[in-house]
N, C-alpha and C positions, 0 to 999 in steps of 0.2 A: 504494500500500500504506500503510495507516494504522497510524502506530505503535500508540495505542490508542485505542481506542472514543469518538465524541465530542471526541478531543483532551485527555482528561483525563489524559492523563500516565499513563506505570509507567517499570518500574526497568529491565525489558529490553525490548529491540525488535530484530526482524530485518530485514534488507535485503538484497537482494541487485542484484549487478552482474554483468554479462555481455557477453563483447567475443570478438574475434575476432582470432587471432594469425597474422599473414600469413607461409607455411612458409618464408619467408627470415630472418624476424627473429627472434634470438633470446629466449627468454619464461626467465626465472626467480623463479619462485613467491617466495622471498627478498627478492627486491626490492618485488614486489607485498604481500607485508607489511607490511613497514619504512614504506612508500608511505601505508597504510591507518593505522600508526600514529601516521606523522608530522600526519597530519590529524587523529585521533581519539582519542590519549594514551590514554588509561587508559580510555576507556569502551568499548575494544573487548576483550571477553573473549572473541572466539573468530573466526577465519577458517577457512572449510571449504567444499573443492570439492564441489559437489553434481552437477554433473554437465562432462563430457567430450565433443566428437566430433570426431570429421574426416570432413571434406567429403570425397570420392569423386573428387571433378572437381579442386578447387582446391588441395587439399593443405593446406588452412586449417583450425585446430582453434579450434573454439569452446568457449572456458570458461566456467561459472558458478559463483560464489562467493557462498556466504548468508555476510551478517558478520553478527554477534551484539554489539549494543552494548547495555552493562549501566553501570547505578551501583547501588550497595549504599546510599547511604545518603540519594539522594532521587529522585523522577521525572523522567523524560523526557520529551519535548514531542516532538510533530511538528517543530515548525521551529527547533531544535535538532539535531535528527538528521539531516533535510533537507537542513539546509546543512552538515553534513559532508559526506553523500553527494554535492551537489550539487560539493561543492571534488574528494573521491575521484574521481567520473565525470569532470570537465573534468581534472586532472591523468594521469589512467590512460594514455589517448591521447598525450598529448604526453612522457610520463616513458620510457613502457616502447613506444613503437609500435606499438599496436594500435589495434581499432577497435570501438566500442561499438556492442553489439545494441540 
């Protein structure tokens, strides 16, 4: 997913992340916050589940979450944002025990 067009930068970009919570371990949305902010300060202006399910067989609920990272007062790059996500996705797993789609 390309933040924008060519790599020429804007102000917002979305991303999304999506993992799998095995029905024994605890998930609190709170923490996956905190998590999102501790990598991305202040460029993250919004986290919001977009979608929910549970497996039938395993008892395993798969979440996905579009983050919305913004700055007001200059553009954003691909690989600036990149390597946020790429720090969120490696941390998500080993923080909260889950498992990434």
């Amino acid at each position: 997913q390309l933040a924008c067009p060519l790599d020429l930068g804007c102000h917002s970009v979305y991303k999304d992340i999506s993992f799998w919570i095995p029905k024994e371990t605890p998930f609190n949305e709170n923490n996956f916050f905190e998590m999102i902010r501790t990598h991305a300060g202040d460029l993250v202006e919004n986290v919001q589940k977009v979608d929910e399910f549970k497996h039938p067989k395993t008892g395993e609920t798969s979440l996905c979450f579009r983050i919305l990272y913004r700055s007001m007062d200059r553009n954003l790059t691909n690989e600036e944002i990149d390597a946020i996500q790429f720090a969120i996705r490696k941390d998500v797993p080993e923080s909260l025990g889950v498992r990434l789609r």
